[in-house]
N, CA, C and O of each residue as an XYZ file, in Angstrom:
568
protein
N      25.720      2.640     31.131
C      25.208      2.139     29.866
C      26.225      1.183     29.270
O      27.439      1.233     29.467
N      25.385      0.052     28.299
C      26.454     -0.844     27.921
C      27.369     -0.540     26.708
O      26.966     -0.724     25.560
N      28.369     -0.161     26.931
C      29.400      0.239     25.365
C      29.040     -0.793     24.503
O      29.675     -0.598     23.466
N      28.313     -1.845     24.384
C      27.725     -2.947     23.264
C      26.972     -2.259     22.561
O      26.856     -2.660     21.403
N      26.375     -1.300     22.857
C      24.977     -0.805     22.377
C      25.147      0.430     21.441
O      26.036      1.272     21.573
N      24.106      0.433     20.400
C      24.902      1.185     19.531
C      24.265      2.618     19.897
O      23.378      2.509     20.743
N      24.528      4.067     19.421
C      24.840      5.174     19.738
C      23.143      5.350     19.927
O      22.468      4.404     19.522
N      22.684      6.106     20.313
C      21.049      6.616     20.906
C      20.383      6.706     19.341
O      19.297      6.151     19.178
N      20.903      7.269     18.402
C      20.950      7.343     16.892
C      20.247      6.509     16.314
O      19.168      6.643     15.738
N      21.123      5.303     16.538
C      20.507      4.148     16.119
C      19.437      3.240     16.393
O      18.860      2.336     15.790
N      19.360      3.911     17.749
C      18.031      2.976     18.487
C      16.554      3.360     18.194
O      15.560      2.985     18.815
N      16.622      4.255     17.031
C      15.148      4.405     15.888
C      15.260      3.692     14.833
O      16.042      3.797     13.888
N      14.034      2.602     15.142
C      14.374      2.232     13.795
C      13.739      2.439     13.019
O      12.725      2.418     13.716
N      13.268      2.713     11.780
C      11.824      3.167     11.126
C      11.690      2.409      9.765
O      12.745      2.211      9.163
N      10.360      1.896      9.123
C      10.216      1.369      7.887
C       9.123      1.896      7.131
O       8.064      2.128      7.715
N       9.248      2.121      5.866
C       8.290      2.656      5.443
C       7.565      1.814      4.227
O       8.271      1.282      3.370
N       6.629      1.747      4.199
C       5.836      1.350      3.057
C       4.757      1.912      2.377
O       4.281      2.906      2.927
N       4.258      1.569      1.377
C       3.006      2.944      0.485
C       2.042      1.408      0.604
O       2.545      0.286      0.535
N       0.793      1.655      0.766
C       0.120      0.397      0.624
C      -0.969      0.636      0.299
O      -1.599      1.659      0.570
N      -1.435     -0.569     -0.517
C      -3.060     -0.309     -1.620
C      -4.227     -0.003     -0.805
O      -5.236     -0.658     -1.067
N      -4.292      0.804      0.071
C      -5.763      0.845      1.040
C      -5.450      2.031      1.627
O      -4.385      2.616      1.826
N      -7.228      2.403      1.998
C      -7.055      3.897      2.801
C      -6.623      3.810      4.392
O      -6.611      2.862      5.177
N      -6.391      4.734      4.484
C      -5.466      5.211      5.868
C      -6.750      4.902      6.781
O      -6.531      4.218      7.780
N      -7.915      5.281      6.576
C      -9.255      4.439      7.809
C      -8.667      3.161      8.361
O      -8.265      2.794      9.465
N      -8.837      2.339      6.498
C      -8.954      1.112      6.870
C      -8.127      0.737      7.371
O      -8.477     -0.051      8.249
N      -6.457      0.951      7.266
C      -5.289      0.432      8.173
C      -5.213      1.102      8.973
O      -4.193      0.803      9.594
N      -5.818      2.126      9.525
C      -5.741      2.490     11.266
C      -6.869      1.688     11.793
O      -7.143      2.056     12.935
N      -7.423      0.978     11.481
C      -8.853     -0.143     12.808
C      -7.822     -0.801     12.822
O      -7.183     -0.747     13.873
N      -7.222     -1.732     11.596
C      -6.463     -2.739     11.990
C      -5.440     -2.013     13.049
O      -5.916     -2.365     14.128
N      -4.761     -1.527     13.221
C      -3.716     -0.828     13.749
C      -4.552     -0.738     15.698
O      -4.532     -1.614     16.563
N      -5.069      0.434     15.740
C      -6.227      1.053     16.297
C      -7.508     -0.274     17.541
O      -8.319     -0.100     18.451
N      -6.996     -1.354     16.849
C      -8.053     -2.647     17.584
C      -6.958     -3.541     17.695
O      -6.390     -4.252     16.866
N      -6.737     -3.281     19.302
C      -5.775     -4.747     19.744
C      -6.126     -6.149     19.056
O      -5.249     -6.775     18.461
N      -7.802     -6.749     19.185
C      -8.482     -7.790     18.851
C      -7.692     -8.418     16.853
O      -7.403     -9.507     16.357
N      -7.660     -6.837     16.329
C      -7.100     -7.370     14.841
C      -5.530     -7.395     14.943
O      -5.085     -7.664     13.828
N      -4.253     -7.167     16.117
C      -3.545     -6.811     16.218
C      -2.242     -8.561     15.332
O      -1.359     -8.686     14.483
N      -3.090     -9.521     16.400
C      -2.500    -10.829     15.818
C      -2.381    -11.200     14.594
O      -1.816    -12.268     14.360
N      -2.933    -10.326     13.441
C      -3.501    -11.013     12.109
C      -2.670    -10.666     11.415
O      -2.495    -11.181     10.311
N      -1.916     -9.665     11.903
C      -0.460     -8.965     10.814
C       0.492     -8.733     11.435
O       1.487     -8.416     10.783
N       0.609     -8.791     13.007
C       2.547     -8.617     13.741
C       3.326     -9.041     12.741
O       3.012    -10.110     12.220
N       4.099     -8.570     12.415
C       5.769     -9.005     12.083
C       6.247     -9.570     12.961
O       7.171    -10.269     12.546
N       6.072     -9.661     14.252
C       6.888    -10.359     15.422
C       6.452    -11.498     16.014
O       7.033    -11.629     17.091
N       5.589    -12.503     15.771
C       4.458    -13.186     15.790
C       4.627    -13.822     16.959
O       5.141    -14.914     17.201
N       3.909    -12.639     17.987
C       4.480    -13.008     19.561
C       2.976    -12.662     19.946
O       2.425    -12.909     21.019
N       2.532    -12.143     19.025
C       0.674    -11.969     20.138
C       0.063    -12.984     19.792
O       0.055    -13.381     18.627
N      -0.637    -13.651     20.904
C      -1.716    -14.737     20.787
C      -2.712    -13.896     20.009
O      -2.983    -13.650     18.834
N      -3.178    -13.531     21.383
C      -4.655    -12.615     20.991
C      -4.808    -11.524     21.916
O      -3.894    -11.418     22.734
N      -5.850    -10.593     21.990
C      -5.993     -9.459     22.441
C      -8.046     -9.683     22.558
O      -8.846     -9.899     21.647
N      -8.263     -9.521     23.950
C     -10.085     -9.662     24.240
C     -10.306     -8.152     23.529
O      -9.688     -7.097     23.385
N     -11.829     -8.863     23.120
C     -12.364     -7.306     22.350
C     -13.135     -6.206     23.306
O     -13.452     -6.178     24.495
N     -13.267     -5.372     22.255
C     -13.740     -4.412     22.832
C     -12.550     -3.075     23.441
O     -12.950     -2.148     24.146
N     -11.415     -3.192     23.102
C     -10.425     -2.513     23.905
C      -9.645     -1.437     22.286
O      -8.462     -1.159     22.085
N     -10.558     -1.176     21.650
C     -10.255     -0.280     20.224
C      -9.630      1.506     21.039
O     -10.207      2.378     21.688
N      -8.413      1.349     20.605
C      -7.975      2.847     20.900
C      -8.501      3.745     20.278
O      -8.715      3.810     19.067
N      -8.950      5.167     21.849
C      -9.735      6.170     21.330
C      -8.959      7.448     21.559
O      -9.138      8.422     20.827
N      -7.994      7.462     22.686
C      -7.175      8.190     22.913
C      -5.754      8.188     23.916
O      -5.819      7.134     24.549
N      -4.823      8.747     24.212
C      -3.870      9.128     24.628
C      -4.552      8.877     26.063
O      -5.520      9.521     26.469
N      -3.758      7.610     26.936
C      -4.300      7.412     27.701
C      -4.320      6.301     28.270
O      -3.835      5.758     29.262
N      -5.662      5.848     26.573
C      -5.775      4.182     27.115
C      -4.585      3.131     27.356
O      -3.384      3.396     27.305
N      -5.180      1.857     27.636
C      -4.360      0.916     27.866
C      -4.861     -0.111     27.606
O      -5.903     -0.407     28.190
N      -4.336     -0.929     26.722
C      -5.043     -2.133     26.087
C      -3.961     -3.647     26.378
O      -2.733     -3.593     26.306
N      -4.592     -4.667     26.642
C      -3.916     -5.625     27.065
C      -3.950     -6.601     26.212
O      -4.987     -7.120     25.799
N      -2.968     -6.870     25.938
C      -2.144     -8.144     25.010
C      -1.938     -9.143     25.345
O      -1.374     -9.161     26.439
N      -2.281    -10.854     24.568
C      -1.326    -11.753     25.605
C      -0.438    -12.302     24.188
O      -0.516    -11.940     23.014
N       0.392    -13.289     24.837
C       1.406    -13.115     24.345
C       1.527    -14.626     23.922
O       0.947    -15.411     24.673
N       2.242    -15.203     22.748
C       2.442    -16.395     22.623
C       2.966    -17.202     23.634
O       2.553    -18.334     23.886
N       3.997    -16.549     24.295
C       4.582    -17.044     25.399
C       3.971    -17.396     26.889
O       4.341    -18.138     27.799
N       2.520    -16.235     26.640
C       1.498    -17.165     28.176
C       1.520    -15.672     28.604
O       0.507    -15.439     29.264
N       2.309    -14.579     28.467
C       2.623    -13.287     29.107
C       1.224    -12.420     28.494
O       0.597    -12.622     27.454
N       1.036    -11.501     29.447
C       0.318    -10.347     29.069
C       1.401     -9.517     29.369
O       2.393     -9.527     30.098
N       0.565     -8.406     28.104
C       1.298     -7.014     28.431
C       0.125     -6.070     28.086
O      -0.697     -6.300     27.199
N       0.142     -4.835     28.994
C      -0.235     -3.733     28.970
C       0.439     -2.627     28.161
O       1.630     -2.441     28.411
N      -0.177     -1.813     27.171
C      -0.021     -1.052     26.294
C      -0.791      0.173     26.544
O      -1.974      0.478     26.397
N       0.406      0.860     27.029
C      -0.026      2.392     27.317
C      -0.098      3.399     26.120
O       0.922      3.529     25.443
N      -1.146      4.080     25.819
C      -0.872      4.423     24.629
C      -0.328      6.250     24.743
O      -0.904      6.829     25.664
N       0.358      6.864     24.185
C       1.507      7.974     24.283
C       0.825      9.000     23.819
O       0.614     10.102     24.326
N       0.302      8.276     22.214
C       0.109      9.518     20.868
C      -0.737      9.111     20.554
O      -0.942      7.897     20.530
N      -1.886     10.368     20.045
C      -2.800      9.320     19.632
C      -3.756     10.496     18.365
O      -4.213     11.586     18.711
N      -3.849     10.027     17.188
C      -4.368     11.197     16.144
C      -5.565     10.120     15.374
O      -5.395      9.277     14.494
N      -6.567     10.457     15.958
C      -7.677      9.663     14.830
C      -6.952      9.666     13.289
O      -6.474     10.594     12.636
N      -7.099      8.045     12.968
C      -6.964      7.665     11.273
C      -6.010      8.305     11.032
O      -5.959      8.573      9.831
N      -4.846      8.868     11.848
C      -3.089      9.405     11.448
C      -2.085      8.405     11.957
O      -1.498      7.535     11.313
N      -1.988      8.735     13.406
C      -0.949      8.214     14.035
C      -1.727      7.746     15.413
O      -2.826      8.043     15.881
N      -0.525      6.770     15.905
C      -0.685      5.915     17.236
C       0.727      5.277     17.719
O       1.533      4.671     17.014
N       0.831      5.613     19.308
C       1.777      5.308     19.904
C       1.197      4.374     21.114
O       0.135      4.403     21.737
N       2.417      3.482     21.180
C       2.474      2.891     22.649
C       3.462      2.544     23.319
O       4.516      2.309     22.727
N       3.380      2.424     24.697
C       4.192      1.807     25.639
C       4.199      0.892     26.150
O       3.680      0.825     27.264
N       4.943     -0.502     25.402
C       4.696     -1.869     26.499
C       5.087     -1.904     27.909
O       6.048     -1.304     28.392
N       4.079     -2.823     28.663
C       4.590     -3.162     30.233
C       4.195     -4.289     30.002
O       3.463     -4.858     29.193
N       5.085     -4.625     31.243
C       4.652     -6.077     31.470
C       3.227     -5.757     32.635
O       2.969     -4.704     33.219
N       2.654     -6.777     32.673
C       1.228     -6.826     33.335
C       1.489     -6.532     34.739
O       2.074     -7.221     35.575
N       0.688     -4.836     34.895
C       1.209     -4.959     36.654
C       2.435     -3.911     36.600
O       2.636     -3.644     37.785
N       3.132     -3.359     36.004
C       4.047     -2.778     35.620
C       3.867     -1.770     35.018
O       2.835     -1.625     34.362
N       5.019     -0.613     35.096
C       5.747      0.598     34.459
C       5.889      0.582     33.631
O       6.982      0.106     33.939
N       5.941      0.651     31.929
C       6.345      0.557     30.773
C       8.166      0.617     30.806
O       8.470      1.575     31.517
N       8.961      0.174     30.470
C      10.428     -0.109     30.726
C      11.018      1.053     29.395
O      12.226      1.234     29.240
N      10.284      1.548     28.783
C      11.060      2.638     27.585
C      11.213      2.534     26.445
O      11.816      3.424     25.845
N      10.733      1.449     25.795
C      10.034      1.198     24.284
C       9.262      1.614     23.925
O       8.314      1.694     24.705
N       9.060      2.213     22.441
C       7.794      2.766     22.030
C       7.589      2.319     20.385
O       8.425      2.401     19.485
N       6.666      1.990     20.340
C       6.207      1.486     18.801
C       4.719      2.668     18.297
O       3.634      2.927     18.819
N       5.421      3.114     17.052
C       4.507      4.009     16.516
C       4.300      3.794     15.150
O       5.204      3.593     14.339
N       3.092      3.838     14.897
C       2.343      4.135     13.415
C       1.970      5.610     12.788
O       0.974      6.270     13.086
N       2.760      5.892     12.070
C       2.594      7.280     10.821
C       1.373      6.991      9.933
O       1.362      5.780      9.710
N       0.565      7.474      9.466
C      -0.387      7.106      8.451
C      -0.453      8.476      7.207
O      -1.190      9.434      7.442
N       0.040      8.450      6.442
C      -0.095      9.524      5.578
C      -0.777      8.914      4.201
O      -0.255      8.513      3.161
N      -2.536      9.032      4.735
C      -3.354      9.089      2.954
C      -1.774      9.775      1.376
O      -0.842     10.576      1.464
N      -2.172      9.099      0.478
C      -0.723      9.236     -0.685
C      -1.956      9.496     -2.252
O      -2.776     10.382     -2.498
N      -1.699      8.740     -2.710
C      -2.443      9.043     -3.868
C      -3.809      8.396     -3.631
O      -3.932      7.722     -2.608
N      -5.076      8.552     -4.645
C      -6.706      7.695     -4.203
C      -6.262      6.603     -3.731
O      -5.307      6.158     -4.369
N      -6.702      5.791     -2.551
C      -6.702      4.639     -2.390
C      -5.244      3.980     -1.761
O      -4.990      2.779     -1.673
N      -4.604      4.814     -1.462
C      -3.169      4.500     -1.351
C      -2.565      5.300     -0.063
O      -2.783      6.511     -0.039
N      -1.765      4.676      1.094
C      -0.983      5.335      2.281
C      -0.038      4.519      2.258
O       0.274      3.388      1.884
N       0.454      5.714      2.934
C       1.968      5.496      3.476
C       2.208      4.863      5.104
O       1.915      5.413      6.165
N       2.467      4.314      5.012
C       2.777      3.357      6.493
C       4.289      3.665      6.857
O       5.216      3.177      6.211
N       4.498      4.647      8.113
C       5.707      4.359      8.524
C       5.331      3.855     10.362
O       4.631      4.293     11.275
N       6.307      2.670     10.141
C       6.515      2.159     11.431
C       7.645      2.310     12.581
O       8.591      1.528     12.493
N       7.643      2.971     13.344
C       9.225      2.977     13.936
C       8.811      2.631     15.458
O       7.819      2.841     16.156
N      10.076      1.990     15.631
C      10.534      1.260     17.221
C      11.248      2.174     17.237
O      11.898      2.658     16.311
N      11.145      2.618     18.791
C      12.087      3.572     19.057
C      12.801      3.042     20.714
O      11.897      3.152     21.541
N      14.144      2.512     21.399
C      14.024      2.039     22.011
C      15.377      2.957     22.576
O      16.283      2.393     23.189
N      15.396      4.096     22.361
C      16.487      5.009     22.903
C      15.934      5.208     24.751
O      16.658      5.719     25.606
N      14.826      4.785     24.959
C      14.437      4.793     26.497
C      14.577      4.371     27.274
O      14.631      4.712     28.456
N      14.739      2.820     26.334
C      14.728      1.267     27.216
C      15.568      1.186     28.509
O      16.603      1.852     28.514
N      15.230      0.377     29.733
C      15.647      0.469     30.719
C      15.865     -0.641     30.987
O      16.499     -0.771     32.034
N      15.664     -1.339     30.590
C      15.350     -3.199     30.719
C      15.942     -3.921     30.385
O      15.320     -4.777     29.756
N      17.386     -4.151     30.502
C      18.524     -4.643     29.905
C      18.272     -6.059     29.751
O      19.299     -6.433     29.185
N      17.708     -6.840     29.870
C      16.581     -8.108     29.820
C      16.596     -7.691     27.677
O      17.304     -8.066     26.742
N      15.504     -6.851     27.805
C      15.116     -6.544     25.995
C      15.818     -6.039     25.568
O      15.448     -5.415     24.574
N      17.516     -5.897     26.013
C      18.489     -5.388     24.684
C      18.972     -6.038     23.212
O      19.412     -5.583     22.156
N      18.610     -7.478     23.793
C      18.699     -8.287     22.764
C      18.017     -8.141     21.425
O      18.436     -7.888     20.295
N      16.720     -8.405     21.978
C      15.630     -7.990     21.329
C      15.531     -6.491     20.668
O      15.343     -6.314     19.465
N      15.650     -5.671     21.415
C      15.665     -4.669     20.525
C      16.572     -4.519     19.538
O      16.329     -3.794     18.573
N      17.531     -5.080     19.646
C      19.112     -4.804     18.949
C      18.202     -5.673     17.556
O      18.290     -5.439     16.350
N      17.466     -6.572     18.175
C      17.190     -7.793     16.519
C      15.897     -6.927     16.045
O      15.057     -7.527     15.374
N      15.717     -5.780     16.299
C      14.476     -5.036     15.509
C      15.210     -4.586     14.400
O      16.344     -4.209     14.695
N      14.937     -4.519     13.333
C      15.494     -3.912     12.084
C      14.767     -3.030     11.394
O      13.852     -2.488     12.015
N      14.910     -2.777     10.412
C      14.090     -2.026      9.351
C      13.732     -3.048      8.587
O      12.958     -2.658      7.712
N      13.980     -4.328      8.523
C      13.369     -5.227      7.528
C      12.854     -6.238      8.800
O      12.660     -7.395      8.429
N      12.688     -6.064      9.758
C      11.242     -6.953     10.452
C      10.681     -6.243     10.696
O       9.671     -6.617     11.292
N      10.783     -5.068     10.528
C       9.472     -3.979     10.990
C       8.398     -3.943      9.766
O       7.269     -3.479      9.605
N       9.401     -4.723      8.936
C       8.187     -4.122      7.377
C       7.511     -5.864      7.596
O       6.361     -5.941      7.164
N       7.944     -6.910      8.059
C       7.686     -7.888      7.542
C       5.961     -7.797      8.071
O       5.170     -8.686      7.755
């Protein structure tokens, strides 16, 4: 392992936000690759073909990428209108040990809690250390 890298600790990163809408409505967006481009913080997805709406622990939904790349998204966790996990691969590929998850906790009428965390204590892919290292808690919210 690279002594650059900071302690396993750190390689969660998590952000939280309370936001004006019910936990339904921001799990489709979440939940439908097709709406996935319309809000990244990382503004690396082109688009995503429809029809590929996560139903459970299992699926795999395919992404392409600004860059021309697809990726396959294995999904880990999966809780109707709660939570959702995945595992990127590259197309054709193993998932390399990243995982991006959505918390959904309904808060007061009309109001949830959004926590987002990258978790990249898995990663194998010394290629995306960079990248992961530039995930923060303030591009995860952006």
């Amino acid at each position: 392992m690279d002594a650059t890298l900071p302690p396993v600790s750190e390689r969660i990163v998590t952000a939280e936000r309370t936001v004006r809408a019910p936990a339904e409505v921001l799990f489709e967006l979440i939940a439908d690759p097709a709406r996935q481009p319309e809000w990244d913080g990382n503004d690396n997805l082109a688009h995503s073909g429809p029809d590929q709406r996560v139903r459970a622990v299992g699926d795999v939904f395919v992404t392409d990428l600004t860059n021309g790349q697809s990726r396959e998204n294995h999904v880990v966790e999966f809780e109707e209108g709660r939570r959702i996990a995945w595992l990127p691969a590259p197309a054709g590929e193993q998932p390399r040990g990243h995982r991006w998850r959505w918390d959904l906790e309904p808060a007061d009428e009309g109001t949830t809690l959004v926590r987002h965390t990258y978790d990249w204590t898995q990663l194998s892919d010394e290629t995306r250390f960079p990248r992961a290292l530039a995930t923060t808690r303030s591009t995860l919210m952006a």
